[in-house]
N, C-alpha and C positions, 0 to 999 in steps of 0.2 A: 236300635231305635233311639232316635234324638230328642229328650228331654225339651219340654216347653222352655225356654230363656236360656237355655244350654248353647255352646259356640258351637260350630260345623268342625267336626276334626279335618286336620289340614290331609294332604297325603304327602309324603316321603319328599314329592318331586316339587311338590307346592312350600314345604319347610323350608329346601335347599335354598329356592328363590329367593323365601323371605331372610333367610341366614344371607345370601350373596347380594341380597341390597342393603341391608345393612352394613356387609363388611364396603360394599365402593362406598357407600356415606363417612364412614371413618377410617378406610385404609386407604392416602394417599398413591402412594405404590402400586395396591392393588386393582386401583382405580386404573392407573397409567395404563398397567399390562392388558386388564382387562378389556377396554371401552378406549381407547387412545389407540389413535394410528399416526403413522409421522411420517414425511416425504424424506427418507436416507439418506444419509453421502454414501459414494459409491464404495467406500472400504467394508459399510454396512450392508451392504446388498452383496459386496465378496463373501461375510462370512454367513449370511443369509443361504447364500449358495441361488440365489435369485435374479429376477432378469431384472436390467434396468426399467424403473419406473413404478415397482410397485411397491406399497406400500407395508410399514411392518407394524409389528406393534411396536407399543412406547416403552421399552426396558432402559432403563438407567444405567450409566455408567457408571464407573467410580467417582468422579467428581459429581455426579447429580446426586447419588447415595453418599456423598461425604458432606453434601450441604444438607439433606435430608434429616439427619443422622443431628446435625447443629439446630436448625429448626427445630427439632422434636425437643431439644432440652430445655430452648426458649419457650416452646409451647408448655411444656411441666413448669418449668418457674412461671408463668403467666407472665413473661415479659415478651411485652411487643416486637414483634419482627421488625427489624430494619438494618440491613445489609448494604452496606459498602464493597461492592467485590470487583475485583484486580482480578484479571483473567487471560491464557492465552488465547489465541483465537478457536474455533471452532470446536470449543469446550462441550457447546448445547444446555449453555445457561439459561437462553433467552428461551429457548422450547421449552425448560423446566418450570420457568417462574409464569409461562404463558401456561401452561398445563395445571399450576396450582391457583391460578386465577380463575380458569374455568372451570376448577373441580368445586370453587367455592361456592361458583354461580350456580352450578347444577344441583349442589349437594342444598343449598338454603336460599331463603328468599329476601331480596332488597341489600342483592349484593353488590356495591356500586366499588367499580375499579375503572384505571385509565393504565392504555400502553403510551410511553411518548420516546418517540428518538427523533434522530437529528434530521434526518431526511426522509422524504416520505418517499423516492423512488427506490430507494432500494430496503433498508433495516426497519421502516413501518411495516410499508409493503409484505414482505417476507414475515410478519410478525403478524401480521392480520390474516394473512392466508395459512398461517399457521393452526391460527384458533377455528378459523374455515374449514380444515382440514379434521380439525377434531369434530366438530360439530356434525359437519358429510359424513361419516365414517362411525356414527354413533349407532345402537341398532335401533330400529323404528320406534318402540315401544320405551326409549328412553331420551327421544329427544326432545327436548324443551321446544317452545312454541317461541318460534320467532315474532316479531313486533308486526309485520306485515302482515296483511291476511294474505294467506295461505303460500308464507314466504318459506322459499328455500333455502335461502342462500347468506350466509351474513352479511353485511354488506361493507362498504371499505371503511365506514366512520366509526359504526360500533358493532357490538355482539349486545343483542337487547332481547332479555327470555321474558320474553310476554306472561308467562304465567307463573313465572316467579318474581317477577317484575324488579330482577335483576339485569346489571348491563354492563358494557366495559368500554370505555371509547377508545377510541386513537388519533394523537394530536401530534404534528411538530411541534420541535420545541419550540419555544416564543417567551420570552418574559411575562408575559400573562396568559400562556396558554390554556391552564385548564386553575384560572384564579377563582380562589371561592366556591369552589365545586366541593363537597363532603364526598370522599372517598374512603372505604375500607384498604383496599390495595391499588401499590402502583408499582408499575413496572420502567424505568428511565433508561435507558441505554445511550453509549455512547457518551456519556455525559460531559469526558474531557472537552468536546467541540460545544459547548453550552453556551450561546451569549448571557450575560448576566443573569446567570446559574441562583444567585443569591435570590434575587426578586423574583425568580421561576419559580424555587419553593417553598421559599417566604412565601408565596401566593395562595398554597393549596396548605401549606402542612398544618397553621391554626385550626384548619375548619376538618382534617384527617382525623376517623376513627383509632382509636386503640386496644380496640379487643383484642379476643383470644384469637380473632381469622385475620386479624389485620397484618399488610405487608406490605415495607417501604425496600426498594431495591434500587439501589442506584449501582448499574455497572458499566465498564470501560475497558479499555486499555491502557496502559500507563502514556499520560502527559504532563506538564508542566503544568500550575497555574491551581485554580479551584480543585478537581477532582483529588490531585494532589495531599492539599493541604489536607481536603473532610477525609483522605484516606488513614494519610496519619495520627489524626484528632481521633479518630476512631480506633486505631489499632493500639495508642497512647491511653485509649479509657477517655480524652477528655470531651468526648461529645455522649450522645446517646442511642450509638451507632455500633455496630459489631463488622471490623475488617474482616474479611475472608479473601487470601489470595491461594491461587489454584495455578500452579508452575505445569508445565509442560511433561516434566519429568516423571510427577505421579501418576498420569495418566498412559499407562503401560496395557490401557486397553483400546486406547485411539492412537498414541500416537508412537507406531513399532513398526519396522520393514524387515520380513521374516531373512531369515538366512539359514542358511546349510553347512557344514563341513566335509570338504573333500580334501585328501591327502592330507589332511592338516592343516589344512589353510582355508579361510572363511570366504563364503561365495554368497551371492545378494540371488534368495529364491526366486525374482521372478526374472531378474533379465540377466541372469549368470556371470555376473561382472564379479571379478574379487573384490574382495572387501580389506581397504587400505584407510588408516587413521592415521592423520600426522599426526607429529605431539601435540600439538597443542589442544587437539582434540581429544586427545586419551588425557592430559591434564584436566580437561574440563570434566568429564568423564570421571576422573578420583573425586575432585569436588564435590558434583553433583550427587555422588554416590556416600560421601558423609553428610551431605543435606538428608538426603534419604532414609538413610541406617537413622539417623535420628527422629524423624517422621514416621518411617515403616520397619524400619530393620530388615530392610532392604537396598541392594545396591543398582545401579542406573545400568543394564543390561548394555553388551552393544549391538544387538536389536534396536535400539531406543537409539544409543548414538548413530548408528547407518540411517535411521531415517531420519535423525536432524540434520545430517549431512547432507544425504538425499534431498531433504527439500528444500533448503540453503541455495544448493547449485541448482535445481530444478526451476526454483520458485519465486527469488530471489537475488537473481543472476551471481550467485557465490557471494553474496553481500553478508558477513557474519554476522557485523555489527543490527542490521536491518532484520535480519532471521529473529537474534535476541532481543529485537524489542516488540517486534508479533510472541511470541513464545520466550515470555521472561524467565529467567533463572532464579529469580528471586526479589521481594518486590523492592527493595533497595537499587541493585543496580537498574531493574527496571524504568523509573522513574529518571535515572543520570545516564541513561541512553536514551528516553524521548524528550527531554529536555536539548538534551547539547543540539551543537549544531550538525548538522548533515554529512558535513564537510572535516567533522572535528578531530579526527584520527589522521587527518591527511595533512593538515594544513602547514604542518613541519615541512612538509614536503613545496611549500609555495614561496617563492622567491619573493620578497617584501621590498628589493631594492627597485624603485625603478628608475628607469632610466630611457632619458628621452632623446633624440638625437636632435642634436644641435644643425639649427637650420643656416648656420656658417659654414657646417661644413657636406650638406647634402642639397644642392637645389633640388628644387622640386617647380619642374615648369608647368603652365597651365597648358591644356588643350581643350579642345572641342569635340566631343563624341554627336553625332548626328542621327537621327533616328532612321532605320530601314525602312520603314514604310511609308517616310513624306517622300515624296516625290517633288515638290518644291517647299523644302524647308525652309521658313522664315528666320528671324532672328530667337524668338519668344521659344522656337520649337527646338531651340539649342540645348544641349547642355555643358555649363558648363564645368571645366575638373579645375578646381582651385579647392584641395584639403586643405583642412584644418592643423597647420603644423607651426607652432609660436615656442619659445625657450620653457614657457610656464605653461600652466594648465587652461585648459575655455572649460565653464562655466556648463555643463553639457543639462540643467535642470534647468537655464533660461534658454539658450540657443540650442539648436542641434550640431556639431560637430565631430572632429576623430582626435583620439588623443592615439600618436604616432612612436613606438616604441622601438622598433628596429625601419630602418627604411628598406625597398626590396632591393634582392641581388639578383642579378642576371642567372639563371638557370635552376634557382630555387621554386620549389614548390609551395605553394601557397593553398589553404579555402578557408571561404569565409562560412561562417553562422550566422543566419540572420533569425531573430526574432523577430514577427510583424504582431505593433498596436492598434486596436481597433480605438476609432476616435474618441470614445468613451472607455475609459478602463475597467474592462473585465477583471484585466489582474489585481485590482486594488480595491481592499474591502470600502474603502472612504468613498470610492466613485470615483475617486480624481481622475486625470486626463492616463493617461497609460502613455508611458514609452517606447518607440522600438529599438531598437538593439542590433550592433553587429559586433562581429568578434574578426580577427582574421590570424590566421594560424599559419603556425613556418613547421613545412613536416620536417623538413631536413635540420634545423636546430630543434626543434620540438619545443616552441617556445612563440608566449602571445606575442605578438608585432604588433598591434594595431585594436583601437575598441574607438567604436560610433556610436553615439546616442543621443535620442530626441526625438521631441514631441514633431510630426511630419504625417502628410497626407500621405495613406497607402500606397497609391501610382507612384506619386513623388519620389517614395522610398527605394520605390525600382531603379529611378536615375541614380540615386544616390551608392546603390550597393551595384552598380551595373561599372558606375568611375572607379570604385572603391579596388572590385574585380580586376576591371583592364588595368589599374597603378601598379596593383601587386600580381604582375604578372600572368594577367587572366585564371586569376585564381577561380577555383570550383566553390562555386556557389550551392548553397545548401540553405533555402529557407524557411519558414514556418508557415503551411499552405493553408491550415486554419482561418476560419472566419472571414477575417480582411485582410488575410493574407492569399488570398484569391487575386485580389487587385493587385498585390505587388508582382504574384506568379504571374499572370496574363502580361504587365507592361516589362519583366526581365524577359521571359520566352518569346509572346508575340510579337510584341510592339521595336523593344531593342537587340532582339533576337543575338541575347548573349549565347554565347557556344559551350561553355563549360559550367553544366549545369546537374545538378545529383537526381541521381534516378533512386526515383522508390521502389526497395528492393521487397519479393515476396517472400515477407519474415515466414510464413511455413512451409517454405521449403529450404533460405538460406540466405545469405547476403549474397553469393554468386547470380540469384534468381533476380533481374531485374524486369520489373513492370515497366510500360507504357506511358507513365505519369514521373511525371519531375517532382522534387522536391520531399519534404518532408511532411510526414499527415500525424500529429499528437493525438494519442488517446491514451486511455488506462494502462494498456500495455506497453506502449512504445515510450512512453513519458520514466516510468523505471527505468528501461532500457537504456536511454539516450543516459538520464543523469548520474544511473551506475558507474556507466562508461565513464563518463568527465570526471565523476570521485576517483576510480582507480586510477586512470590518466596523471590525477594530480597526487596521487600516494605513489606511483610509481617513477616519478620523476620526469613524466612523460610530456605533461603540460606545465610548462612553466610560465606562472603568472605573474605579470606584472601592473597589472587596473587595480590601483585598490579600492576603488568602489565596487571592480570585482571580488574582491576579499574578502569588502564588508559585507556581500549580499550572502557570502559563502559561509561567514559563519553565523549567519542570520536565519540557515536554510534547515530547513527538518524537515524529521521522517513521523509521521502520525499517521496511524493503523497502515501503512505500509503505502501512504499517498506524499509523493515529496509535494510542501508548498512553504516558502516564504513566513516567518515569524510575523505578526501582525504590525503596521504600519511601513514593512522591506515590501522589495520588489524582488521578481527574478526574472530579469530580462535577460541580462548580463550572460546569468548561470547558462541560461535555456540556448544563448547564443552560440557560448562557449560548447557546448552540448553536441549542437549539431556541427560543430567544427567535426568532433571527435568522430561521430557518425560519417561525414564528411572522407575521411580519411582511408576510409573502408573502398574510396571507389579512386584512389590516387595508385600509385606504384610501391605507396610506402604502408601498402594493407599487410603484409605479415610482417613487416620489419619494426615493429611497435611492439611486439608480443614480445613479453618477462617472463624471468619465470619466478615468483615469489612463494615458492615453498619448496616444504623440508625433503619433499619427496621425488626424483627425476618424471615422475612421468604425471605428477599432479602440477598441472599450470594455471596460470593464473593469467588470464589476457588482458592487458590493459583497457581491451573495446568491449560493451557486452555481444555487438555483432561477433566478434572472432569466437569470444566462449562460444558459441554457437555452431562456428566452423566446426574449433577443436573439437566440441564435443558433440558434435554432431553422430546420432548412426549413420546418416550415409557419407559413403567414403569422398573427403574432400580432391575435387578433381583442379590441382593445380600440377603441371608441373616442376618436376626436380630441379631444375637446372632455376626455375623462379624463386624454388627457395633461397631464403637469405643463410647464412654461413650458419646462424644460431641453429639450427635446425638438422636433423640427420634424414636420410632417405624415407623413414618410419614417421617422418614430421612429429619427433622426440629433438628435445633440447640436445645437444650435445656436451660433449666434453669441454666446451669453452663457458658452461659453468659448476660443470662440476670440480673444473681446478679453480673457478673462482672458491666458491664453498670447502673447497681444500685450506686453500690461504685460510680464509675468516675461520678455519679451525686452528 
């Protein structure tokens, strides 16, 4: 019987509860496992042993439990959180710092945070549907009451708990984006692309709490410029910031591609290929493995080397340099690989003499091309071929014209690359006017001949690269179908029904696979592809350049989070034009005769095109015949013996 003023004893299963809400209010972690669900990558759902698309709970890797493990010791010394952190990519930082933002929200009340990254369609997006994700996936009887009545959903602006009358917005960045607002935590991402990063948060961080729950996060990828500098400030003690960078290599629970041993020799477990390491890869490999031993007292598996390799060629179109600045080694060289230029490993490789031919001793006569669809052509509807070819340079930033390098030879092969400008410049942060661009390529000496540029109406541009064409030979035209470059495809195809023209091939199945549609189509993937291509071109001696405003744009040109674009105030027209020469190339006579071989091992190649890696490394079997092949090549479409007596010599 229960005493008058006496409490109700609990039961057994009523204790547990109150013991398990108290441990999710003070154990982060337990909180994640418990109450967190997260949308997987698919290597997660492999060891899940699950089907695509469902959802798991939220367990920590190693690097989330190696920041965890930091944070706690700042929380015992009651110094405020605020992380500077250097990261490879798909670390699952931003899940972590979005999951201790809403543990804060949920565990207390008038908890005010902001998410902010750079773009709102892709790394907001995915960051807000994240906290979405947690919030669905909560059980009924522990979710906070959203702002709306009788709302479900969060919505895309903020995470706002009505009855804790905490919130969390989400903003682009902006130089006053979220100015003046009192925040406990903030979450910043991407931060290297920041415009005046300084006055961002100069805006907020006066008016920013400092408690015990408070957290400032700023993270990136390594670039050049601001991020940079507050990295080092921080990692030197001289701000009031704590570096944290997280390499690729300690992370032996993400990022590993299993393997096997038969007879003795190492085989890759899922697609039964051997597993072969040049040197220079088993050097990396010893290094990385005394970074380690120091860190862990452990050494860098090659497990761990087969899938950086793996995803290098995979992912990357074999671009090393490009691999190491997604997945840094260390934050040192990190930083002096997304700074340099794109181009900057290769550029030994670019011929700096140029040399123009003298118009004493090549005439070059004018003609008349006429259009095929007038039927009585007038004067006005002419065009006429008068290039641009004088002892000096033209001026190609006031006028448009060609600056002429080799003139053409009778039975050489030629194409061109055109970039097409829309009349207002997309390409140029300023707005200025945009330029187009042609390039014109000599397969048979492998070397530029010819570069056009200037500000010109899109149609126009079609007469312009249609004379350019029929000079050099009816060279293979290759241009950029993009945008306003609509208008130049329709007047080279329709209107002047030039005849040697580049068909867009079906990249998932192969460069052999040609579509219906001419010309070139730029996106996310094809834009690596093409410029991979021109960087090994001009490492391997393939493209020889002579523009040096092409030179300058090339060592003006970078790779950030794994998007090439132009340093701020460059253009890349040049680059982009030169680009699709290369591409270009792929649909001439001289598609395998381009192919190197630049490494230690006979059967690991290196193509100069990223189309051809594609060939070579294709699983389905490349249907060319033998008798096509060029002499480099053995029946096996294996390099032959005429370099392995080279590599004999250079020993």
């Amino acid at each position: 019987m229960i005493s008058a003023g006496s409490k109700p004893q609990l039961t057994k299963a009523q204790i547990a509860e109150r013991d398990r809400t108290r441990r999710l209010r003070s154990d982060f972690e337990f909180f994640c496992v418990q109450m967190l669900k997260i949308n997987p990558k698919s290597k997660e759902l492999v060891l899940e042993g699950r089907q695509k698309g469902v959802l798991i709970p939220f367990v920590w890797n190693k690097a989330q439990r190696r920041t965890w493990k930091l944070m706690q010791e700042l929380i015992a010394k009651k110094i405020p959180i605020k992380f500077v952190i250097l990261k490879a990519r798909q670390v699952g930082m931003s899940t972590f710092f979005c999951a201790y933002i809403f543990w804060q929200m949920w565990r207390q009340t008038n908890y005010r945070a902001g998410v902010v990254a750079y773009e709102a369609k892709t790394t907001l997006n995915e960051l807000n549907e994240t906290m979405a994700t947690f919030y669905d996936n909560l059980p009924e009887n522990a979710k906070p009451q959203l702002r709306a009545a009788g709302g479900k959903r969060v919505s895309k602006e903020e995470v706002y708990f009505n009855d804790r009358k905490s919130r969390c917005l989400f903003a682009v960045q902006k130089p006053k984006a979220i100015r003046g607002v009192a925040l406990d935590g903030v979450l910043t991402t991407e931060v290297s692309f920041y415009d005046e990063a300084d006055e961002f948060y100069g805006g907020f961080l006066p008016a920013m709490s400092e408690g015990a729950s408070s957290i400032l996060v700023l993270e990136s990828s390594p670039s050049d410029g601001w991020f940079k500098d507050t990295y080092f400030h921080a990692k030197n003690g001289t701000n009031d910031r704590y570096a944290l960078f997280i390499p690729w290599w300690m992370c032996d629970d993400l990022y590993i591609r299993k393997t096997y041993v038969s007879n003795g020799r190492l085989y890759d477990k899922k697609t039964r290929r051997r597993v072969e390491f040049p040197k220079h890869i088993k050097l990396q490999q010893r290094k990385l493995s005394k970074m380690r031993q120091a860190e862990e007292g452990k050494d860098v598996t090659d497990e761990q080397m087969w899938w950086w390799l793996t995803t290098c060629e995979n992912n990357y179109q074999g671009d090393e340099e490009w691999m190491r600045q997604e997945y840094p080694d260390d934050d040192v060289t990190a930083f002096q690989r997304a700074t340099r230029s794109a181009f900057k490993t290769c550029m030994e490789a670019v011929n700096r003499t140029v040399t123009i031919s003298n118009s004493d001793k090549f005439d070059i006569r004018c003609g008349t091309l006429t259009s095929m669809t007038y039927t009585n052509p007038e004067l006005d509807q002419q065009v006429r071929f008068e290039p641009e070819h004088r002892p000096g340079y033209i001026d190609q930033e006031k006028h448009p014209g060609m600056f002429m390098f080799r003139p053409p030879v009778a039975g050489y092969t030629y194409v061109l690359g055109a970039d097409v400008a829309d009349a207002e410049g997309e390409d140029d942060e300023d707005g200025e006017r945009a330029f187009s661009a042609a390039t014109v390529y000599c397969c048979n000496t492998r070397e530029q001949v010819a570069s056009w540029r200037g500000h010109i109406d899109p149609t126009d541009y079609g007469d312009e690269l249609v004379k350019l064409g029929y000079f050099y030979n009816t060279a293979l035209i290759n241009l950029e179908r993009n945008n306003m470059g609509r208008l130049t495809e329709h007047r080279v195809r329709t209107q002047l029904r030039y005849p040697m023209r580049f068909r867009w091939p079906d990249l998932k199945v192969g460069p052999e696979k040609l579509t219906k549609y001419d010309f070139w189509q730029t996106d996310a993937t094809t834009k690596p592809l093409m410029i991979s291509g021109f960087r090994q071109w001009v490492r391997d001696g393939l493209f020889l350049v002579y523009d040096p405003w092409l030179q300058e744009e090339m060592m003006n040109y970078q790779v950030n989070k794994g998007r090439f674009g132009p340093a701020r105030g460059y253009f890349a027209d040049r680059i982009i034009a030169s680009s699709l020469c290369v591409m270009a190339v792929e649909q001439t006579e001289f598609r395998y005769k381009n192919i190197v071989s630049a490494a230690q091992l006979p059967d690991d190649l290196r193509s100069a095109s990223g189309m051809a890696i594609r060939v070579l490394r294709s699983k389905m079997p490349v249907s060319v015949d033998k008798k096509e092949l060029p002499e480099e090549f053995d029946e096996q479409f294996r390099v032959k013996d005429i370099y392995d007596e080279m590599f004999a010599e250079m020993v």
